[in-house]
C-alpha positions in Angstrom: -53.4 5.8 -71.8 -51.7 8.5 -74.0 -55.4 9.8 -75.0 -54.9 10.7 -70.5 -51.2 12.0 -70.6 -52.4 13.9 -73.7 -55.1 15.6 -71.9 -53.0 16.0 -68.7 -50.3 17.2 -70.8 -52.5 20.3 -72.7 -53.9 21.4 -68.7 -50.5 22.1 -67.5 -49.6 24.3 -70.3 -52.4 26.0 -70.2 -52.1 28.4 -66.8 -50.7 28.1 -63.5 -54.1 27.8 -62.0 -54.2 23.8 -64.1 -50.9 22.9 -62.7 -52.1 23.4 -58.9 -55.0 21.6 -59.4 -52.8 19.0 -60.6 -50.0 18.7 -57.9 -53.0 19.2 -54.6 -54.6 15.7 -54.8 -51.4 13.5 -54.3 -49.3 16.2 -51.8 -52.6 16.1 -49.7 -52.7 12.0 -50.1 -48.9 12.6 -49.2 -50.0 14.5 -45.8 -52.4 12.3 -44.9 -50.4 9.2 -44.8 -47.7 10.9 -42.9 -50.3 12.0 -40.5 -51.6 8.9 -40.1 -48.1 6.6 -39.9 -47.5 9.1 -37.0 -50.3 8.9 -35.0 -50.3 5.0 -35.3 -46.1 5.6 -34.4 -47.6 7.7 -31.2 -48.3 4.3 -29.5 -46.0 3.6 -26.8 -44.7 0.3 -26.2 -43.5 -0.4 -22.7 -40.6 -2.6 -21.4 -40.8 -4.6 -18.3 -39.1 -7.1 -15.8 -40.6 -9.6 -14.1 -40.7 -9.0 -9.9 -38.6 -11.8 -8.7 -38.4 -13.6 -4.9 -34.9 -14.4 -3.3 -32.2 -13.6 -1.4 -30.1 -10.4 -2.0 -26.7 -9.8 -0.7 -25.3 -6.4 -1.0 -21.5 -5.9 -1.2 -18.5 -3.7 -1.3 -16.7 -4.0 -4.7 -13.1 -3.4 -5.3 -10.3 -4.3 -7.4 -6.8 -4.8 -5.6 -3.3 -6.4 -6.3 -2.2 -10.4 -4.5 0.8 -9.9 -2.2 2.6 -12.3 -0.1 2.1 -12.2 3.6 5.6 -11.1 3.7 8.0 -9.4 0.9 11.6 -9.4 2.2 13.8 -7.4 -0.4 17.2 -8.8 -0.1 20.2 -6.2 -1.2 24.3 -5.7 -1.0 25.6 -3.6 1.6 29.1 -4.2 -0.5 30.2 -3.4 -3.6 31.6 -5.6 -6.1 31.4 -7.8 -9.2 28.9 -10.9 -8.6 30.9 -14.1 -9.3 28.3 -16.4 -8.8 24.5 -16.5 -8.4 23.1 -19.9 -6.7 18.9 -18.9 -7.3 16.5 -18.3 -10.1 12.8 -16.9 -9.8 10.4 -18.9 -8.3 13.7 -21.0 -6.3 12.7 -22.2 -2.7 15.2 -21.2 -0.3 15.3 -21.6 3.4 16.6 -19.3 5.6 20.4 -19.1 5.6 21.1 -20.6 1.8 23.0 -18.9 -0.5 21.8 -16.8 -3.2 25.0 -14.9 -4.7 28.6 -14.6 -4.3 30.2 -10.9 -4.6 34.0 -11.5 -5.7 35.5 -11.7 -2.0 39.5 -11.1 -2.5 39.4 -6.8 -1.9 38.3 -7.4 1.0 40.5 -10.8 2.0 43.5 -8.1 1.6 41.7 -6.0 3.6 41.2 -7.9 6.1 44.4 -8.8 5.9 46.2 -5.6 6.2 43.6 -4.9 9.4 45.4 -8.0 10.9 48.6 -7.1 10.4 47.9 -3.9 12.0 46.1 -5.1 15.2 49.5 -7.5 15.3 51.5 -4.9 15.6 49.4 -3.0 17.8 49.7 -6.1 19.8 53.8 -6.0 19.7 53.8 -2.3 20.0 52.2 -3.3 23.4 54.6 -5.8 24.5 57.2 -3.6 23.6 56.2 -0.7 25.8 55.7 -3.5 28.8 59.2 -4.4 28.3 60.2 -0.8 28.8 58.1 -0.8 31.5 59.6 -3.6 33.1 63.0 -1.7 33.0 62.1 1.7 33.8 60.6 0.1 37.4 63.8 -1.7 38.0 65.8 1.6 37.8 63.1 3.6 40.1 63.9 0.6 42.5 67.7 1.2 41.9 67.4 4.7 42.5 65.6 4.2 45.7 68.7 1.5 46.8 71.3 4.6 46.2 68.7 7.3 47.5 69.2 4.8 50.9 73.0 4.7 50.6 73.5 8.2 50.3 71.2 9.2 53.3 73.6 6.8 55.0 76.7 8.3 53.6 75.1 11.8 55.2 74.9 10.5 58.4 77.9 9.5 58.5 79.4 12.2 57.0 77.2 14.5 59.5 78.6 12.6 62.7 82.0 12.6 62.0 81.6 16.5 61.2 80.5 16.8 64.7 83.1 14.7 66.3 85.9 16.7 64.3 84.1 20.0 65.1 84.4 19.3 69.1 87.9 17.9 68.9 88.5 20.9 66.8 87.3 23.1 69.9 89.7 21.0 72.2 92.4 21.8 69.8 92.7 18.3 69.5 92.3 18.2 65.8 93.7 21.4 63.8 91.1 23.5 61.9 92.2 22.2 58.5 90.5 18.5 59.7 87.7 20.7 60.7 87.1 22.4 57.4 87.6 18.6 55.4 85.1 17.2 57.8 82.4 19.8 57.0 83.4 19.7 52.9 83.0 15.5 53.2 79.6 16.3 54.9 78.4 18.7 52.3 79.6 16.6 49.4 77.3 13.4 50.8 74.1 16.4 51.0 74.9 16.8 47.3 75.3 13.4 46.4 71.7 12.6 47.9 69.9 15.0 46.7 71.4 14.1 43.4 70.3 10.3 44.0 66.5 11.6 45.0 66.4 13.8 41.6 67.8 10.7 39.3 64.9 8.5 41.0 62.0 11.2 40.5 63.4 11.2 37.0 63.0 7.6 36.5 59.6 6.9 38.2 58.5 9.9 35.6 59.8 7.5 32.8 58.0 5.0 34.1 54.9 6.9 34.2 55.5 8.1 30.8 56.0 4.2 29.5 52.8 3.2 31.5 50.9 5.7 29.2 52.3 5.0 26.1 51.9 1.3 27.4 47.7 2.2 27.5 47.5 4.0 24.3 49.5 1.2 22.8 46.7 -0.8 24.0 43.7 1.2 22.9 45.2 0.9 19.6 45.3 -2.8 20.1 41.1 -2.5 20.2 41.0 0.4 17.3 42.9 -2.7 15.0 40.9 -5.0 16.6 37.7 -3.5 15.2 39.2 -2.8 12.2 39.6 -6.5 11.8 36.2 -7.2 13.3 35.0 -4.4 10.3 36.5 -6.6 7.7 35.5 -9.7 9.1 32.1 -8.2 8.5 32.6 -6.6 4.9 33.9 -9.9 4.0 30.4 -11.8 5.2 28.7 -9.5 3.3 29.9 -10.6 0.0 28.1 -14.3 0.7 24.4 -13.3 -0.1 21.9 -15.6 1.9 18.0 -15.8 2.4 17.4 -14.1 5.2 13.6 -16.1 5.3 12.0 -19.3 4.5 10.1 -18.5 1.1 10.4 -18.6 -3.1 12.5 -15.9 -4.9 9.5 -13.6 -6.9 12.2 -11.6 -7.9 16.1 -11.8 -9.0 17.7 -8.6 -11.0 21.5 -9.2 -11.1 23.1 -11.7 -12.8 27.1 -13.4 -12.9 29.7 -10.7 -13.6 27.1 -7.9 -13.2 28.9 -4.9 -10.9 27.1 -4.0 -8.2 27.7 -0.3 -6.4 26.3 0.2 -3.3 28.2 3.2 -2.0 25.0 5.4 -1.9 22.4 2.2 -1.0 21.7 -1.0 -0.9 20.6 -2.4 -4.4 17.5 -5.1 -4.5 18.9 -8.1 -5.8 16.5 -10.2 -4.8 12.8 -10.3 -3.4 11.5 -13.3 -1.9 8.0 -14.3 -0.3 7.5 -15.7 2.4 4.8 -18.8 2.1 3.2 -17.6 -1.1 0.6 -20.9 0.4 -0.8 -17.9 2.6 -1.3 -14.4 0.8 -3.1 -11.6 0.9 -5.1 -9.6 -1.5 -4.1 -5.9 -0.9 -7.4 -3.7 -2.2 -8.6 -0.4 -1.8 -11.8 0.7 -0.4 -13.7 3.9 -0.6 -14.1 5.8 3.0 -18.0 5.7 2.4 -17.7 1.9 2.8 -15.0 1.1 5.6 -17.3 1.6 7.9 -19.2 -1.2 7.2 -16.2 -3.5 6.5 -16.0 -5.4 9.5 -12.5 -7.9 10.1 -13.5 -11.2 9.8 -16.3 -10.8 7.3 -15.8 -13.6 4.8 -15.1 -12.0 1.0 -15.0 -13.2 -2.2 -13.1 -12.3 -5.2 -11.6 -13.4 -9.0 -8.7 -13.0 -10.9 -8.2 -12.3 -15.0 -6.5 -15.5 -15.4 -9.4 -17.7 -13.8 -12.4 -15.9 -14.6 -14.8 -18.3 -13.9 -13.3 -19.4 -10.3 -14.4 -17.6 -7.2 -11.8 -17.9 -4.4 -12.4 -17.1 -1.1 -11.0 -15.5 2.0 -11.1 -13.6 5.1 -11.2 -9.8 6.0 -8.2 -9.2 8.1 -7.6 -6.3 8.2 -8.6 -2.9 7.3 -5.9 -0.4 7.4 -6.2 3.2 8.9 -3.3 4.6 6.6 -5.7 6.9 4.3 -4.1 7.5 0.7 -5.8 10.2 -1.1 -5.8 9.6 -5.3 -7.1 13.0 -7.3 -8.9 13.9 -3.9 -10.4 10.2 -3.4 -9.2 9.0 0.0 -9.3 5.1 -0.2 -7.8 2.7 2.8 -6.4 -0.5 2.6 -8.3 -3.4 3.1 -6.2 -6.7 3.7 -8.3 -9.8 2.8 -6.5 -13.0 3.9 -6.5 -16.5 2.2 -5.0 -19.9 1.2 -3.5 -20.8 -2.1 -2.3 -24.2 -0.9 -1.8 -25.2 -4.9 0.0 -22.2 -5.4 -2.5 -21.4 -8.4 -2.3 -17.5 -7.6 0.8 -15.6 -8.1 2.0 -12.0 -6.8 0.8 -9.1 -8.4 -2.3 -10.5 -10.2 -5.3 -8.3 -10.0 -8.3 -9.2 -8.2 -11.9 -8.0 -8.0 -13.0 -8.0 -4.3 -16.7 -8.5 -3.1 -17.1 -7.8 0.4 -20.9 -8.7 1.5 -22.1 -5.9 4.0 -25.7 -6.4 4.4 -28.0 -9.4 2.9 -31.8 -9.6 2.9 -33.2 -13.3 3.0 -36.0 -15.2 1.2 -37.5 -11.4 0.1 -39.3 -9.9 -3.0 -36.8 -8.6 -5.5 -37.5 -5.8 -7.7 -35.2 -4.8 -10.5 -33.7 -2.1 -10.5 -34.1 -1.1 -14.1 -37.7 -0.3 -12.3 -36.7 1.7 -10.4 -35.0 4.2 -13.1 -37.9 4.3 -14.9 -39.7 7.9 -15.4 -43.0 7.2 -17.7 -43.7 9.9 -20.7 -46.5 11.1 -19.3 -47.8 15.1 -18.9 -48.4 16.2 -15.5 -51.4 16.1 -15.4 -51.5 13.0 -16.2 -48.9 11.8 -13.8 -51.1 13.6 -11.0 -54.4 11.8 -12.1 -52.3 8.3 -12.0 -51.2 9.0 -8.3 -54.7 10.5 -7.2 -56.8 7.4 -8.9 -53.9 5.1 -7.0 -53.5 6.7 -3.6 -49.7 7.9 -3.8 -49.6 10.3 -1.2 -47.8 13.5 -1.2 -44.8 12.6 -0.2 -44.0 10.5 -2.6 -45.4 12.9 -5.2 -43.0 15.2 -4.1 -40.1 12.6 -4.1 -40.7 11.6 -7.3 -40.6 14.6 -8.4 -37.3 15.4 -7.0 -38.4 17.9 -4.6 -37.4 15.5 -1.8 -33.4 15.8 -0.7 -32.3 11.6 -0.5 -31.0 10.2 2.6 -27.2 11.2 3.3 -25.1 8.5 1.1 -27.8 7.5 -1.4 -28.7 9.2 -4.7 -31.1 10.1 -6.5 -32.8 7.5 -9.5 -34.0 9.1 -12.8 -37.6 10.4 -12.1 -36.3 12.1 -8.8 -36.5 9.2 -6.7 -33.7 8.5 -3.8 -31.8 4.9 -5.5 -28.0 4.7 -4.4 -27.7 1.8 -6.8 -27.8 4.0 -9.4 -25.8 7.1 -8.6 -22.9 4.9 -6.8 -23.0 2.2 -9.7 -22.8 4.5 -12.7 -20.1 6.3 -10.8 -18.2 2.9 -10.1 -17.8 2.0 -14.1 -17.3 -1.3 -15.3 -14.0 -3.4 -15.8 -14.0 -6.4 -18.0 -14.4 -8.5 -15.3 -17.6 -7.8 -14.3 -16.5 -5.1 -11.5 -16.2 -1.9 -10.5 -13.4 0.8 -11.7 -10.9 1.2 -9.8 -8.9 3.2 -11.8 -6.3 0.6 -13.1 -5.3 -2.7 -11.9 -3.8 -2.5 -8.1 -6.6 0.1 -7.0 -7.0 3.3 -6.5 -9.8 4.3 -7.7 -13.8 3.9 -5.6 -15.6 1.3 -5.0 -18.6 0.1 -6.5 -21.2 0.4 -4.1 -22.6 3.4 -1.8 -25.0 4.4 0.5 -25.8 2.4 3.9 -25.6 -1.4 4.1 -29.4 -1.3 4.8 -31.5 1.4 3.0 -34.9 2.2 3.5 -35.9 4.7 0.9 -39.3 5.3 -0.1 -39.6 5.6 -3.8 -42.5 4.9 -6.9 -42.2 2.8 -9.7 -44.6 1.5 -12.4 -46.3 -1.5 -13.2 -47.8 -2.5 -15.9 -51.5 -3.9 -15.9 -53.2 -6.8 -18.2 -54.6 -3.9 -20.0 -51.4 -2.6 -21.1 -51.9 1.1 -18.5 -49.4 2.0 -16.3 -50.3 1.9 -12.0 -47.9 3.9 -10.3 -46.9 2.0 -6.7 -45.4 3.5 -3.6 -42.6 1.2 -2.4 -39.7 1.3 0.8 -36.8 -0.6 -0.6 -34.3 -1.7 1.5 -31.1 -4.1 0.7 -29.8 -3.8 -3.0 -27.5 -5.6 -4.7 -27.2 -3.4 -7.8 -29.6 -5.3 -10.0 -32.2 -6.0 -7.4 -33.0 -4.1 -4.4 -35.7 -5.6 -1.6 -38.7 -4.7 -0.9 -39.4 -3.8 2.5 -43.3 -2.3 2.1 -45.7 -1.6 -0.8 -48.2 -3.3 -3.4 -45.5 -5.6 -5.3 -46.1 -9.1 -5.9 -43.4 -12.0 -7.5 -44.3 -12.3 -11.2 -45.7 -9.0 -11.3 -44.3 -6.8 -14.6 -42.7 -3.8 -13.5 -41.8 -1.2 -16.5 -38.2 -0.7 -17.1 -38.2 1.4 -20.0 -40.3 2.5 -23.2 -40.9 2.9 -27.0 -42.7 5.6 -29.1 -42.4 7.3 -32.1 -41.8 10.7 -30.2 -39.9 9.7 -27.4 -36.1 10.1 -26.7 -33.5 7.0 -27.8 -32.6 6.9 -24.0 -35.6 5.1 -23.2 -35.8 2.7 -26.3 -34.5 -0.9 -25.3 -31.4 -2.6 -27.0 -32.4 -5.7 -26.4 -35.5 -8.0 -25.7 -38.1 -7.4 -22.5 -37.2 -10.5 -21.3 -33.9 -9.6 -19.7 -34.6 -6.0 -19.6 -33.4 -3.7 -22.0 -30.0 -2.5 -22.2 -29.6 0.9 -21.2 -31.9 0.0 -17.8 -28.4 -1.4 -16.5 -26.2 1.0 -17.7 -23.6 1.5 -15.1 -24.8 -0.9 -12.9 -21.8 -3.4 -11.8 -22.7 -6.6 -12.8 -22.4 -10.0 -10.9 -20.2 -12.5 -10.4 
């Protein structure tokens, strides 16, 4: 052995020439191995799913908030200091019990001083009668000496004319005449005095008669006033206005409360929390297939492997638009007669919109699946199968998919995939809704019953790929039916692939069996 290091030793000193020929023979070994490790790395392993037969149920996915039938916020239209509180959360009330006392005794005195003024309002009134009472008695007075005094001027008038004619006579001297005709003229006066004293008093009376009315108005304006602190003074007795449980209580004993520019929420209580709803929000692609009635399913964080059930009641045509998504409100009703569910938990709506029965399943990772292959290839696959032009074309994107749906990887029209990687995923197995209450779209898109035409691979006992024209229909965003085409249950469909020179998006995370990992992604999974 050193005789051979000796020797190798003495060429490589020698010239430049000796030391080439010494490095070639292992960098070419070097290049052939690599050369060969790669083309035996060139082989491409395939992934695949078994075709399966069943029933598929396509739904509407959401995520919404759990409401009471009824939320009645109870307030204070007074303000004051809280001197007692009778309720705590989750208290069951009926309507008309009391939840709080607001310290009563401003507006006792308030009340009071209202009743002493409609009291003397009242007095003021009597008062004013009473005058009333007198001033008519000296109108009728007045009329009694208006009467006498005509009389007087009679008289007065016919002894003027007796005097007057025995004057003529010169029975009576003139000096009787001119005392006759001054009596006379004194009884005018007096009458006419009489007449003005009794228009003066029936103007008193009229005067009293008014202030009597006003006097009386008044008596209503106090009367009001006490009706207006009757009513303050209710107010500061707090009571359920509704049979229900208190969700929500935010004052407490001594706690001021100031309502002088609105009523403050003291108290929130639902009414039958046995009956709720589930308040979600639906995407405007899918309320048209919502239909009221239409059973739905859903689950909550706290109970994630229960499924409750309940009823579409209603779908709401109040549009809200979030970061120019317009979502509506769909109300699903049900019964939570142990009182398991509360208000305000989150829940994860399915809403079944079209279902396919006793069909052949194909999974969808299938139908994502675009083979490395050149085109030429590709084209002598689809001639030596018979996939006709059309679905050449489609698959190679050059066909626009059906309004709604979009388009799979490898051009073909798949709204599971578009609408489900758009939808996200939430721990619970649903779709994003952009936070718990909703808000954000739902997990599904397209039409309820699809019938897009669309070629996926299988993979035959001799390990080559067939290409296969299919018309799916019903999907349920890991399956979608079949509706036409050369697919068989059992049959391995290829839903993704492995070489040495192909792209980490098609290389599987986890064993064929279930599919491989990245086949899915997006995809909202199951309950």
């Amino acid at each position: 052995m050193a005789r051979v290091l000796e020797i190798l030793k003495n060429l490589w000193q020698r010239s430049m020439m000796h030391r080439a020929m010494l490095v070639a023979p292992p960098v070419v070994l070097l290049l052939l191995a690599g050369y060969v490790s790669v083309g035996e790395r060139s082989t491409a392993q395939y992934f695949t799913a078994k075709v399966e037969h069943g029933d598929i149920s396509q739904v509407v996915q959401a995520t919404g908030t759990i409401n009471p039938v009824n939320t009645v916020p109870v307030g204070s239209v007074v303000s004051g200091n809280v001197v007692s509180v009778s309720v705590d959360f989750n208290s069951q009330v009926k309507k008309g019990d009391l939840l709080a006392q607001i310290d009563p005794v401003p507006f006792q005195v308030a009340l009071a001083q209202a009743q002493a003024s409609q009291q003397n309002a009242v007095a003021n009134v009597a008062n004013l009668e009473a005058q009333i009472g007198t001033s008519t008695a000296n109108v009728s007075t007045m009329k009694a000496n208006i009467a006498k005094a005509h009389a007087t001027t009679v008289d007065m008038s016919t002894q003027l004319k007796r005097t007057k004619l025995l004057a003529e006579q010169g029975v009576l001297s003139a000096q009787q005449n001119d005392d006759a005709q001054a009596n006379y003229d004194v009884a005018v006066a007096a009458e006419n005095a009489t007449i003005a004293q009794e228009k003066q008093s029936e103007s008193q009376l009229a005067a009293t008669v008014a202030q009597r009315d006003q006097a009386k108005a008044q008596v209503l304006i106090q009367k009001a006033a006490v009706d207006s602190a009757q009513l303050q003074l209710s107010y500061c007795t707090i009571k359920a206005p509704i049979d229900g449980t208190v969700v929500n209580r935010t004052v407490n004993v001594g706690q001021p409360v100031a309502a002088s520019l609105q009523a403050p929420n003291l108290f929130s209580i639902g009414q039958d929390l046995k009956h709720m709803l589930v308040y979600s929000n639906t995407d405007e692609a899918d309320v048209g297939r919502i239909k009221v009635g239409k059973q739905a399913t859903f689950r909550v964080d706290s109970f994630p492997r229960e499924t409750f059930t309940g009823t579409v009641s209603q779908v709401r045509m109040n549009a809200m638009t979030i970061q120019n998504v317009v979502t509506y409100n769909t109300m699903i009703a049900f019964d939570n007669l142990d009182l398991k569910l509360f208000p305000g938990m989150t829940a994860y709506v399915s809403i079944p919109v079209a279902e396919a029965k006793n069909v052949v399943k194909i999974p969808n990772g299938a139908l994502r699946f675009k083979p490395d292959l050149s085109d030429s290839e590709r084209t002598a696959l689809y001639a030596k199968y018979g996939v006709t032009d059309t679905a050449r074309a489609t698959a190679a994107g050059r066909v626009a998919a059906p309004p709604g749906d979009g388009a799979v990887a490898g051009g073909a029209s798949n709204a599971a995939a578009t609408s489900a990687s758009a939808a996200g995923q939430t721990p619970g197995g649903q779709s994003g809704q952009g936070g718990p209450g909703g808000g954000g779209r739902s997990g599904s898109g397209g039409g309820g019953k699809r019938q897009d035409s669309v070629i996926i691979w299988k993979l035959l006992p001799n390990k080559s790929l067939q290409p296969v024209q299919v018309t799916l229909g019903v999907t349920d965003f890991t399956f979608t039916e079949l509706v036409s085409g050369n697919v068989n249950s059992g049959d391995d469909l290829v839903i993704g692939q492995s070489t040495n020179k192909s792209s980490a998006s098609q290389s599987p995370a986890r064993s064929p069996v279930g599919g491989p990992a990245n086949a899915t992604s997006g995809v909202p999974r199951r309950f």
